[in-house]
py3Dmol code that shows the C-alpha trace and the ligand (Angstrom):
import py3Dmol

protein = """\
ATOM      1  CA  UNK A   1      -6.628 -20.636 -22.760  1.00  0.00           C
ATOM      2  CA  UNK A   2      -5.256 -19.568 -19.197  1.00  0.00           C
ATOM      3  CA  UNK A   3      -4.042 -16.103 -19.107  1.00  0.00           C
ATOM      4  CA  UNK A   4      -1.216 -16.164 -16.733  1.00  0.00           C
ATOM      5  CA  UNK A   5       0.926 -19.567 -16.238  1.00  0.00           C
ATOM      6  CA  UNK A   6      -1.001 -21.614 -13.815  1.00  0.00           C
ATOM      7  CA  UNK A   7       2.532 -21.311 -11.281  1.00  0.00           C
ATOM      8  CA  UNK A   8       2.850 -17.638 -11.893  1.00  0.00           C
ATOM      9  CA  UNK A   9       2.483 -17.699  -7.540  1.00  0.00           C
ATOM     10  CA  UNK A  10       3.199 -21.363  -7.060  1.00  0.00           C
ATOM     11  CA  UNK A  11       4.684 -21.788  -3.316  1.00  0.00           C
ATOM     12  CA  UNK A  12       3.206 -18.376  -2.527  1.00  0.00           C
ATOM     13  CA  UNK A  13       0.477 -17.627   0.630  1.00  0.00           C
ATOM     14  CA  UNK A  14      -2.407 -15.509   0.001  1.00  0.00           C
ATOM     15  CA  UNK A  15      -4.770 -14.036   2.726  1.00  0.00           C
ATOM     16  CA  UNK A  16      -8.223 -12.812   1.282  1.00  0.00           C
ATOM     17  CA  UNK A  17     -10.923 -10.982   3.386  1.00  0.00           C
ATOM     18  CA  UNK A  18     -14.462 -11.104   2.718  1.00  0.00           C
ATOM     19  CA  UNK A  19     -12.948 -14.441   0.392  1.00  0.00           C
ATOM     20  CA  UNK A  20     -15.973 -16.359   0.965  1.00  0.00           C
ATOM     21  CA  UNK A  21     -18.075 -14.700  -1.400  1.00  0.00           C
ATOM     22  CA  UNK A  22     -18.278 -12.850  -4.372  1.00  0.00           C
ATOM     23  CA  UNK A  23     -14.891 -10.671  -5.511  1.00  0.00           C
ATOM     24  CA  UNK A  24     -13.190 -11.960  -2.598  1.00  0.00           C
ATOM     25  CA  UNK A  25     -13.787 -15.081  -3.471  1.00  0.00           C
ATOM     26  CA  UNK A  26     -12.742 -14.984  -7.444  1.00  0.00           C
ATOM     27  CA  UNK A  27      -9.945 -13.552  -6.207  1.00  0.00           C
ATOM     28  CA  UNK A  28      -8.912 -16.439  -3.893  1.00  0.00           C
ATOM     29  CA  UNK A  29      -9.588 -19.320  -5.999  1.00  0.00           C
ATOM     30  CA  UNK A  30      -8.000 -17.519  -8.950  1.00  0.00           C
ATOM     31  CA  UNK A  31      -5.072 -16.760  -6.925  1.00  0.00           C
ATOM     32  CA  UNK A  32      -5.282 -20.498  -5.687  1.00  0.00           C
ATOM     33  CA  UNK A  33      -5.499 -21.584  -9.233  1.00  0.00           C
ATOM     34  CA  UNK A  34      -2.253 -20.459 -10.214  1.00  0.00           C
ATOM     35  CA  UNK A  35      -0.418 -21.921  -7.002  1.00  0.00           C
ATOM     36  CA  UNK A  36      -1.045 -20.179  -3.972  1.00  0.00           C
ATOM     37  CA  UNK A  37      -1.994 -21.150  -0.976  1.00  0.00           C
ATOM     38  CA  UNK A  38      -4.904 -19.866   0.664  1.00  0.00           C
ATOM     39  CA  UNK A  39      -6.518 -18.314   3.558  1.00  0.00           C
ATOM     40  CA  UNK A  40     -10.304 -16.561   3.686  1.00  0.00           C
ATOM     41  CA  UNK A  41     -11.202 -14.997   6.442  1.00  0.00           C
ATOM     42  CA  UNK A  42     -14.858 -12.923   6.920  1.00  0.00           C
ATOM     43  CA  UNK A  43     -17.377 -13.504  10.048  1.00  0.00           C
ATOM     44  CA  UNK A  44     -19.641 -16.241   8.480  1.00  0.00           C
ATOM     45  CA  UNK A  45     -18.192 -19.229   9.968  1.00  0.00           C
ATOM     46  CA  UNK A  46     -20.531 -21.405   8.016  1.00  0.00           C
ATOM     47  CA  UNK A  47     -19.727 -19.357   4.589  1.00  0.00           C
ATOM     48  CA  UNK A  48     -16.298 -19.405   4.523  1.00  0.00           C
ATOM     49  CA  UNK A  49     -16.692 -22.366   5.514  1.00  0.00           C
ATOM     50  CA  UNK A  50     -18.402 -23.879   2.946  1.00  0.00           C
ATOM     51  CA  UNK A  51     -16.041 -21.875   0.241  1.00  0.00           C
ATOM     52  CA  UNK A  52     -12.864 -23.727   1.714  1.00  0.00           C
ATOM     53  CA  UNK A  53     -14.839 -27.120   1.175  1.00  0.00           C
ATOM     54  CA  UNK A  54     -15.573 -25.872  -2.781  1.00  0.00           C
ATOM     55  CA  UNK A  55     -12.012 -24.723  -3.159  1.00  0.00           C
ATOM     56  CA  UNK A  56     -10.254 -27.912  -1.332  1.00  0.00           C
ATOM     57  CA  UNK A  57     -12.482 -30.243  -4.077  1.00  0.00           C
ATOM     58  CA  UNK A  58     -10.913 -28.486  -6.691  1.00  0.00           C
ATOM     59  CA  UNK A  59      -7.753 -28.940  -5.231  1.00  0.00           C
ATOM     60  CA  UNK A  60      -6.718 -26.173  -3.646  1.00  0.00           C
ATOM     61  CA  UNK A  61      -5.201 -25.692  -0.367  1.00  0.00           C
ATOM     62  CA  UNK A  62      -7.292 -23.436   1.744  1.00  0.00           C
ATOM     63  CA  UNK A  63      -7.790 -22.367   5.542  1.00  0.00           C
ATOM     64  CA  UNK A  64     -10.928 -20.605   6.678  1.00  0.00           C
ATOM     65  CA  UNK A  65     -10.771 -18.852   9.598  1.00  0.00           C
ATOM     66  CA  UNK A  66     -13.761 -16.799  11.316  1.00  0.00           C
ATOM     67  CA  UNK A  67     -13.192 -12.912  11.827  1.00  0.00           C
ATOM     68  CA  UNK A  68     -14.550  -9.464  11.935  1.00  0.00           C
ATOM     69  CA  UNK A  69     -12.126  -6.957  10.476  1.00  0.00           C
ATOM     70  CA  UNK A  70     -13.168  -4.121  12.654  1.00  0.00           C
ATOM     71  CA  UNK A  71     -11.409  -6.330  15.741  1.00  0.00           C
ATOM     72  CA  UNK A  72      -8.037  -6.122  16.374  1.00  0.00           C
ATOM     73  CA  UNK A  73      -7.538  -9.309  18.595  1.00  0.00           C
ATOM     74  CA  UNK A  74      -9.411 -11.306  15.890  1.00  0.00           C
ATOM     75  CA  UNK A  75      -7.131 -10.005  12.951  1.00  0.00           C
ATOM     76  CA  UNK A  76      -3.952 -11.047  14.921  1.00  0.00           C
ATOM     77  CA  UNK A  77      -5.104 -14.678  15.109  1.00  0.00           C
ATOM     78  CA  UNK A  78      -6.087 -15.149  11.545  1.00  0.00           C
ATOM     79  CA  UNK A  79      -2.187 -13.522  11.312  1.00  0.00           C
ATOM     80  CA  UNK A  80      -1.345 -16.283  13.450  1.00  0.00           C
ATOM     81  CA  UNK A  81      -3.174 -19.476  12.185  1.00  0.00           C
ATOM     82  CA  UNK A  82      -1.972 -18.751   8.846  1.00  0.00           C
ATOM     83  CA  UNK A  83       1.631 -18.295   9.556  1.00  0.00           C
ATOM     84  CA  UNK A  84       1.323 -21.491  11.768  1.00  0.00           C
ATOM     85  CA  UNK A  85      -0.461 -23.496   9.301  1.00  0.00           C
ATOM     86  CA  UNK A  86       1.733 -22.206   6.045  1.00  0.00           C
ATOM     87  CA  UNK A  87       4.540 -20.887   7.305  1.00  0.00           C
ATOM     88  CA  UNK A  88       4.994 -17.664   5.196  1.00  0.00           C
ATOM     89  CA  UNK A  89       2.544 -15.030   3.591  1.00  0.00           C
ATOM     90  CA  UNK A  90       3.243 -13.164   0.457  1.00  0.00           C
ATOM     91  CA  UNK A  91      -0.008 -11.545  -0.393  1.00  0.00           C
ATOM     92  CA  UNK A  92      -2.648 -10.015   1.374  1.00  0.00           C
ATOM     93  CA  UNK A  93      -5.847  -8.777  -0.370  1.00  0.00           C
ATOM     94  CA  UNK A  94      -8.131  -6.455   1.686  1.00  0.00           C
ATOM     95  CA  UNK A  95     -11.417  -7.018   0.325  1.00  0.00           C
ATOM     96  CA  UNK A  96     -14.460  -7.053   3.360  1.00  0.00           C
ATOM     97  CA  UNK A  97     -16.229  -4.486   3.149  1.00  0.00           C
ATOM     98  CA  UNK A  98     -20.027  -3.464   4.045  1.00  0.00           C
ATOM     99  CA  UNK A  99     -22.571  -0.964   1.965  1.00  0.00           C
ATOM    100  CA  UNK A 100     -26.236  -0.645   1.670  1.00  0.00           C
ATOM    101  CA  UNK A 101     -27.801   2.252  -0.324  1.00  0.00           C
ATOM    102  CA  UNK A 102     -29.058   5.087   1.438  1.00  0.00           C
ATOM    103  CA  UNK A 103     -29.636   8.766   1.014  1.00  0.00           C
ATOM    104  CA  UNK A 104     -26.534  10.874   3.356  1.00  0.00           C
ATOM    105  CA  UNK A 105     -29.160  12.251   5.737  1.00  0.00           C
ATOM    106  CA  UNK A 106     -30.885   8.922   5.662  1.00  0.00           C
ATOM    107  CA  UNK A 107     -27.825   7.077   7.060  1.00  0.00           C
ATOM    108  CA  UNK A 108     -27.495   6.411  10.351  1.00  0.00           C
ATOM    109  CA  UNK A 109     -24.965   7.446  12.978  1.00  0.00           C
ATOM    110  CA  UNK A 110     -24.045   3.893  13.282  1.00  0.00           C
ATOM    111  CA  UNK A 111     -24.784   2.493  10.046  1.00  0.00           C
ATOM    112  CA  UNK A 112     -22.108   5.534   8.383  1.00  0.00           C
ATOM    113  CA  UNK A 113     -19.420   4.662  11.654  1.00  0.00           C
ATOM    114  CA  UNK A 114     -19.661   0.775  10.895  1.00  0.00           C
ATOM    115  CA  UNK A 115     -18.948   1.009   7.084  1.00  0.00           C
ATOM    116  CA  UNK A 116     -16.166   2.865   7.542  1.00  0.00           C
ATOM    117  CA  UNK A 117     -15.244   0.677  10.875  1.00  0.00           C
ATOM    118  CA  UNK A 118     -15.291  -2.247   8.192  1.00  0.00           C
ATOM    119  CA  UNK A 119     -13.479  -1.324   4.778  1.00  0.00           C
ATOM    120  CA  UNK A 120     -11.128   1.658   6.102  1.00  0.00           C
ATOM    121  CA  UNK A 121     -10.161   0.453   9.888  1.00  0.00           C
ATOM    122  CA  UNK A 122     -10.646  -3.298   8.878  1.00  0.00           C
ATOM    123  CA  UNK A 123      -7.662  -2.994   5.991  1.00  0.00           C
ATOM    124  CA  UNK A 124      -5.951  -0.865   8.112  1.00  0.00           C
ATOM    125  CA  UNK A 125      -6.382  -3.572  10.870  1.00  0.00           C
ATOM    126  CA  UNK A 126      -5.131  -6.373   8.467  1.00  0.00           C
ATOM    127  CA  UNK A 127      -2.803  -4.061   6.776  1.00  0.00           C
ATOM    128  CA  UNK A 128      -0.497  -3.625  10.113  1.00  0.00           C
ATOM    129  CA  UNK A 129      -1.101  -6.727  11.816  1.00  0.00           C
ATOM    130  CA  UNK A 130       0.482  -8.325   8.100  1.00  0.00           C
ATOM    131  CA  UNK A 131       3.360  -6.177   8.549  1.00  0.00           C
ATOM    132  CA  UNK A 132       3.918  -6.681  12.060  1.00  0.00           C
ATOM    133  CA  UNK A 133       3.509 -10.289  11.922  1.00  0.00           C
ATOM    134  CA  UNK A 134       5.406 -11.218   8.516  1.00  0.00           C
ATOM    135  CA  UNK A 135       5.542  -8.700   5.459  1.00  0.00           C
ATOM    136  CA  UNK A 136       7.642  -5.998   7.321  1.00  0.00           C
ATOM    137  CA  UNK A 137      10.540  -8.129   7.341  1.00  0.00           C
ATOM    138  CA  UNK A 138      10.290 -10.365   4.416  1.00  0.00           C
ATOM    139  CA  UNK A 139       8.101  -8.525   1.699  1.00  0.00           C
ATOM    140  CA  UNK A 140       5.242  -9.294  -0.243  1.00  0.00           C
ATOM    141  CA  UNK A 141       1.899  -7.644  -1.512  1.00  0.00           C
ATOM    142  CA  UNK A 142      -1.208  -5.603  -0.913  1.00  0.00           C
ATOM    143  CA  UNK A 143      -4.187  -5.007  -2.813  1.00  0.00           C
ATOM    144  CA  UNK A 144      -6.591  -3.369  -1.622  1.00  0.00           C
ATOM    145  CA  UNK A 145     -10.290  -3.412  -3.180  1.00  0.00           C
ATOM    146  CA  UNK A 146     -12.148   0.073  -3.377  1.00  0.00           C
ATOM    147  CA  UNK A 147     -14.260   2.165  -5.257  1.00  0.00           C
ATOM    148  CA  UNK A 148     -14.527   4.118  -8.025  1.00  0.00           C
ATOM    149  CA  UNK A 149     -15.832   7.307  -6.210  1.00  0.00           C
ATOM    150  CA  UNK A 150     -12.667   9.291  -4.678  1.00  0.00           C
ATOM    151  CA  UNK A 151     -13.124  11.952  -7.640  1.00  0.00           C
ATOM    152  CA  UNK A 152     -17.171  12.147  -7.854  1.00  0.00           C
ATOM    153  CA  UNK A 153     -19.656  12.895  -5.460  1.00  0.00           C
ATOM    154  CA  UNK A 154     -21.404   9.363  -5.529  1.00  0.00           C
ATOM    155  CA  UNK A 155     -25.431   9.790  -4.567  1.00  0.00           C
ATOM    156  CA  UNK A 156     -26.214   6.979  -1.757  1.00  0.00           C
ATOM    157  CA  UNK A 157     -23.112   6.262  -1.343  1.00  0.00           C
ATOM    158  CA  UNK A 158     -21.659   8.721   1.651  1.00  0.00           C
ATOM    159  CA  UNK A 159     -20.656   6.345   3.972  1.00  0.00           C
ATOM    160  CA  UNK A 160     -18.819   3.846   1.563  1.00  0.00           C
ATOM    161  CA  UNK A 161     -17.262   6.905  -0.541  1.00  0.00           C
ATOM    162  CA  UNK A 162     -16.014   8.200   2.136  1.00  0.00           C
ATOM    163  CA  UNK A 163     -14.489   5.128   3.903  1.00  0.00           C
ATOM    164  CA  UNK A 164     -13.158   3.995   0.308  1.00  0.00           C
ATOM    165  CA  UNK A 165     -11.231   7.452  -0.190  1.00  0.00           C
ATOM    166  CA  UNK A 166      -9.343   6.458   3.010  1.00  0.00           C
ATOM    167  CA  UNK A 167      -8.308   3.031   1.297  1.00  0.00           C
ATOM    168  CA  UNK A 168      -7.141   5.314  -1.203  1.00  0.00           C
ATOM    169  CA  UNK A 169      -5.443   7.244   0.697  1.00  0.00           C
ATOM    170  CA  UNK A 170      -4.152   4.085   3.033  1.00  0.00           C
ATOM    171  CA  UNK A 171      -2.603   2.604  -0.198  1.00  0.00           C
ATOM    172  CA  UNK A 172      -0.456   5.436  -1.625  1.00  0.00           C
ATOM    173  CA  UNK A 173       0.778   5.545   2.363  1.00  0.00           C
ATOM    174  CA  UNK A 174       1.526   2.119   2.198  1.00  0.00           C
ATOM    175  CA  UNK A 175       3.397   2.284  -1.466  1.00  0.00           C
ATOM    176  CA  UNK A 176       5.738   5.088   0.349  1.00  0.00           C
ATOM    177  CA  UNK A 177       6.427   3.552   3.407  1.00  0.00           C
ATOM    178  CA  UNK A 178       6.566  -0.001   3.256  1.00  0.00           C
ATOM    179  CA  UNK A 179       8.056  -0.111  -0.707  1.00  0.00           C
ATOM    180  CA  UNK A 180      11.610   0.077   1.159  1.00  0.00           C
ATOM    181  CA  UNK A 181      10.847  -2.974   2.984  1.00  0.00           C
ATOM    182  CA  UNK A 182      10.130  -4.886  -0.711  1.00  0.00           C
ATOM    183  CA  UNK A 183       6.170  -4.288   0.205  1.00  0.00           C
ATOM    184  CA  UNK A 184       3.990  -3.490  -3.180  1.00  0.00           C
ATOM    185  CA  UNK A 185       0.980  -1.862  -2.307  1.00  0.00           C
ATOM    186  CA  UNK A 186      -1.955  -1.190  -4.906  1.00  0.00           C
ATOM    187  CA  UNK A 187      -5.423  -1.014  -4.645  1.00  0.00           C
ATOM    188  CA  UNK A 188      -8.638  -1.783  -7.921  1.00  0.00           C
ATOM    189  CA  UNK A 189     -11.163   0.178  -7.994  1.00  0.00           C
ATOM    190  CA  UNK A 190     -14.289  -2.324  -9.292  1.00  0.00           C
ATOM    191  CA  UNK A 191     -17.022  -0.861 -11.990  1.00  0.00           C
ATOM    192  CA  UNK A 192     -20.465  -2.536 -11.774  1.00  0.00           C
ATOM    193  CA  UNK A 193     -19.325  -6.092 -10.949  1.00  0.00           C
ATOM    194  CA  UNK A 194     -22.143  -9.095 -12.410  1.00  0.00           C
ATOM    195  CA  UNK A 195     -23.049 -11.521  -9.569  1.00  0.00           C
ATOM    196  CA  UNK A 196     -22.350 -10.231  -7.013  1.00  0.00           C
ATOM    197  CA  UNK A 197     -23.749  -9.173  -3.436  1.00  0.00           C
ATOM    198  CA  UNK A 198     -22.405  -5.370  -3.972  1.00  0.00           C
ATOM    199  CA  UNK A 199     -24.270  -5.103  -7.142  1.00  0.00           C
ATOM    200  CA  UNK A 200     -27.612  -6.907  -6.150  1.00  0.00           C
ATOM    201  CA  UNK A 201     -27.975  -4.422  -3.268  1.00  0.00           C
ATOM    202  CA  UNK A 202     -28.121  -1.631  -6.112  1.00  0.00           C
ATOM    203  CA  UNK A 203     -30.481  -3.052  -8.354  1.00  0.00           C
ATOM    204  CA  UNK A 204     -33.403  -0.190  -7.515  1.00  0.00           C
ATOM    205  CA  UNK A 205     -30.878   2.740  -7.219  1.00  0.00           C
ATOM    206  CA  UNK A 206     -29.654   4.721 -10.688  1.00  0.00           C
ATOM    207  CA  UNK A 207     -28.305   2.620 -13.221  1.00  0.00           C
ATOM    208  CA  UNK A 208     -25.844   0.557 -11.886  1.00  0.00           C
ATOM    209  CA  UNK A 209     -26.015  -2.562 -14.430  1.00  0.00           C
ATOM    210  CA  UNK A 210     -23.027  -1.526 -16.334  1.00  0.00           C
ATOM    211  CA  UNK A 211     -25.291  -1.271 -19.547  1.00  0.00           C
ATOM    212  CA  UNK A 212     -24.512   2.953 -19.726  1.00  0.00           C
ATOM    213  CA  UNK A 213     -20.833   2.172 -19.587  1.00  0.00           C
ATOM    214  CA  UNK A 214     -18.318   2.063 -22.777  1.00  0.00           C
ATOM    215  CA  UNK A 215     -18.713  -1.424 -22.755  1.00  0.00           C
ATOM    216  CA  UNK A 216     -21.908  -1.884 -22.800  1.00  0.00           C
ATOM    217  CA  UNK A 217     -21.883  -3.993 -19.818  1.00  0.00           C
ATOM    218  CA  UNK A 218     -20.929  -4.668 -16.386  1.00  0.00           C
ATOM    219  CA  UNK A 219     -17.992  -6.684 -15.513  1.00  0.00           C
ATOM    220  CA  UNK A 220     -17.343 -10.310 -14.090  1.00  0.00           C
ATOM    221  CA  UNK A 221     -15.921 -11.295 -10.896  1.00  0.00           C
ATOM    222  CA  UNK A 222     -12.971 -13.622 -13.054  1.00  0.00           C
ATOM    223  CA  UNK A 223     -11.907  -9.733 -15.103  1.00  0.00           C
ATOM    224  CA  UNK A 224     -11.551  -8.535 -11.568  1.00  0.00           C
ATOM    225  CA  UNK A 225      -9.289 -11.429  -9.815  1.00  0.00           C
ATOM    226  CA  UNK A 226      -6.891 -11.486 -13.098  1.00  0.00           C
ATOM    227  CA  UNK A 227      -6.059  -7.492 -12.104  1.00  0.00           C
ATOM    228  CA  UNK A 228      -5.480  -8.378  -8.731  1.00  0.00           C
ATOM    229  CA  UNK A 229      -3.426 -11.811 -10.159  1.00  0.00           C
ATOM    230  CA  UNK A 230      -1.755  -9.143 -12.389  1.00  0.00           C
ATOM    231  CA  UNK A 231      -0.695  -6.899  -9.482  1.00  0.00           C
ATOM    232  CA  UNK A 232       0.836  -9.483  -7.256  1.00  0.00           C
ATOM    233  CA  UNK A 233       2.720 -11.385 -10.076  1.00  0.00           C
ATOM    234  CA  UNK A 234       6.463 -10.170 -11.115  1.00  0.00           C
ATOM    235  CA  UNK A 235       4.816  -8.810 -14.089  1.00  0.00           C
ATOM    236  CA  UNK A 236       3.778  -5.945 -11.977  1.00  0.00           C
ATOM    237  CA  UNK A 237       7.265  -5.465 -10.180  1.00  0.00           C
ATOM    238  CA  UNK A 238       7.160  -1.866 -10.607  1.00  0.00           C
ATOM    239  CA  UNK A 239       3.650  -0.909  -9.771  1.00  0.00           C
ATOM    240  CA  UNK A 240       3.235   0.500  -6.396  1.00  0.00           C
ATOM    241  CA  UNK A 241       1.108   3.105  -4.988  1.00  0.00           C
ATOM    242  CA  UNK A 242      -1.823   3.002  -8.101  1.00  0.00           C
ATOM    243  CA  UNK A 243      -5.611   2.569  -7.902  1.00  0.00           C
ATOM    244  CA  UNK A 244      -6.219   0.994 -11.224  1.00  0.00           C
ATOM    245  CA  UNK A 245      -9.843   1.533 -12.402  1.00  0.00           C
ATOM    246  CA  UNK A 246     -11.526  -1.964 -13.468  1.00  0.00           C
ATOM    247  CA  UNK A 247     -14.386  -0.399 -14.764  1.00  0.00           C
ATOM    248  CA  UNK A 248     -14.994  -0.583 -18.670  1.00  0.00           C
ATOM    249  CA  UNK A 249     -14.534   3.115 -19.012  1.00  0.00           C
ATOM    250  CA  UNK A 250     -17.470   4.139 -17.141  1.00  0.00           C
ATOM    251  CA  UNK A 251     -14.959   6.346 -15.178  1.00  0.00           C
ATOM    252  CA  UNK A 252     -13.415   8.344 -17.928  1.00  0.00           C
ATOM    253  CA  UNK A 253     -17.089   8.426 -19.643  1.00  0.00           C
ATOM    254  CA  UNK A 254     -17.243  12.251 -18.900  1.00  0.00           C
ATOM    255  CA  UNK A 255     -20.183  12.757 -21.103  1.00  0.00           C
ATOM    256  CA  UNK A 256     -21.901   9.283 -20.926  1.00  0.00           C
ATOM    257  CA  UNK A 257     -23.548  10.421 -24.672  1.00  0.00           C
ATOM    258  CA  UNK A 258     -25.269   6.842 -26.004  1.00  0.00           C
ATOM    259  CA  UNK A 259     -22.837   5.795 -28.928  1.00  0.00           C
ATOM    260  CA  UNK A 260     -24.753   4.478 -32.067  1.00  0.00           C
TER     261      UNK A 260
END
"""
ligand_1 = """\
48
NAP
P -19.736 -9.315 -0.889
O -19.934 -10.633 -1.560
O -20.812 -8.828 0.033
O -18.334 -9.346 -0.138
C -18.084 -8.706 1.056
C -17.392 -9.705 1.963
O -16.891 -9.003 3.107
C -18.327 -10.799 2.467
O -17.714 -12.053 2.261
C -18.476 -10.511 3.968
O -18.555 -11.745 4.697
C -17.180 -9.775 4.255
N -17.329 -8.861 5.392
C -18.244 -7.870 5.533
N -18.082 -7.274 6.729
C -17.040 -7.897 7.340
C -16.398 -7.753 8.590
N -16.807 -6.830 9.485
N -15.350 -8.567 8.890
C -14.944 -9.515 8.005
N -15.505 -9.704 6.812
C -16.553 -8.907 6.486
O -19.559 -8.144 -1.948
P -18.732 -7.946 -3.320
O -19.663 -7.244 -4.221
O -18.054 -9.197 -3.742
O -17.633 -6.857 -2.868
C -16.270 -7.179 -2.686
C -15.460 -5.893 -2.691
O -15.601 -5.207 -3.944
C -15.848 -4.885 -1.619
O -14.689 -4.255 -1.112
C -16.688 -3.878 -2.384
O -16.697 -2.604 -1.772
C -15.960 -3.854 -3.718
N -16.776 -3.381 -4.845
C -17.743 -4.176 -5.384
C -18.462 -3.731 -6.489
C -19.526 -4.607 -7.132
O -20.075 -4.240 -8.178
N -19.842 -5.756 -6.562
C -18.213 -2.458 -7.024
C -17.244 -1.651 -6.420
C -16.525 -2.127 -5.341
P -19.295 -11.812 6.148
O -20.597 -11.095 5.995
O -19.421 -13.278 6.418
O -18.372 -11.148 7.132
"""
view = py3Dmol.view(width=600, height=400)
view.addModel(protein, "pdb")
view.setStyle({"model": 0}, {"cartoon": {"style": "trace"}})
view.addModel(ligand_1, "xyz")
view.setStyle({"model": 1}, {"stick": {}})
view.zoomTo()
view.show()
């Protein structure tokens, strides 16, 4: 049994980054799923690609359009080729992002600049060039996906903790300035997430499975996109400015004692 009424954002326009794969993805054909229209945009041609192919067999209206986040120029034309093919957009979910596991000192210069080049500049990137081109004037939503680290010191993490804070950050901003112009801004902050690329690049680093966490167990990609289908639906019309944990617990586990 559906959750949410499959036209809960029927006639609506969502723009996904990073929607080719994994969360992003979910996300999209969730979204798509209950009426939207869509457009994914990463810098995979072939993967994105491929993912509007999948969605458009299940029916779902998609554009895929190639970009890197961190580029300006590139951002205003996905902007542009979505407005031209659908007219309108509603939502925009700021999902790309980079990370590899690595020891602070072991980072590099670059490797720490480019992470937060991709998931703090690259939603700010999309997050203006939205405004400018559409949302300032007629509304709509943001959700931004983050971390759970903006409390914790998070070992191998540096670069993405860091750059993930400044989402943070970038969303409460948002929320303040942009609610007067009918602009919800929120942002989820993922757990250990099954499937996916984020968690597979963790497997030989701590525990990350999920397993040490209240619930015994890491969440799926489809627990994540009904938050963000939550956030951007009318049932949300007054949440604005939150990071909402989607993490089992594991962040409010202060102790982590094992439960019998
Ligand atoms: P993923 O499959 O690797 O998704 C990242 C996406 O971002 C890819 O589609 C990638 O496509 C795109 N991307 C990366 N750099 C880009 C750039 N410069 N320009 C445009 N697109 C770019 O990983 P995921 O695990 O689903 O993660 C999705 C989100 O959830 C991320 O924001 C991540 O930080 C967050 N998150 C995940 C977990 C987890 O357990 N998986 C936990 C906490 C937070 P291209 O390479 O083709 O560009």
């Amino acid at each position: 049994m559906p959750t949410f009424t499959p036209d809960i954002l029927q006639g609506q326009v969502a723009l996904v980054t990073g929607g080719g794969t994994g969360i992003g993805k979910e996300i999209a054909r969730t979204f798509g799923r209950h009426g939207a229209r869509l457009c994914i945009a990463a810098r995979r041609q072939e993967v994105i690609e491929s993912t509007r192919q999948e969605f458009e067999q299940e029916g779902l209206e998609c554009l895929a359009v190639p970009c890197d986040v961190r580029q300006p120029d590139q951002v205003e034309v996905v902007l542009q080729e979505t407005l031209a093919r659908f007219g309108r957009l509603d939502v925009l979910v700021n999902n790309a992002a980079g990370n590899f596991p690595a020891p602070m000192a072991g980072i590099s210069y670059n490797g720490f600049k480019s992470i937060v080049d991709i998931d703090l500049l690259g939603t700010y990137n999309f997050s203006k060039a939205a405004y400018d081109a559409w949302l300032g004037e007629h509304g709509g939503n943001i959700v931004n996906i983050t971390a759970p680290f903006e409390q914790m010191g998070a070992a191998y993490q540096a670069h993405v903790a860091a750059a993930k804070t400044g989402v943070n950050s970038l969303t409460r901003t948002c929320a303040v300035e942009w609610g007067p112009k009918g602009i919800r801004t929120n942002a989820i902050a993922p757990g250990a997430v099954a499937e996916t690329e984020g968690l597979d690049r963790f497997g030989s680093v701590g525990d990350n499975s999920g397993r040490s966490g209240p619930l015994g167990r890491a969440g799926s990609k489809q627990e994540l996109a009904n938050v963000a289908l939550f956030l951007v639906s009318e049932a949300a019309s007054y949440v604005n400015g939150q990071v909402i944990s989607v993490d089992g617990g594991s962040g409010v586990d202060g102790l982590k004692m094992p439960m019998p």
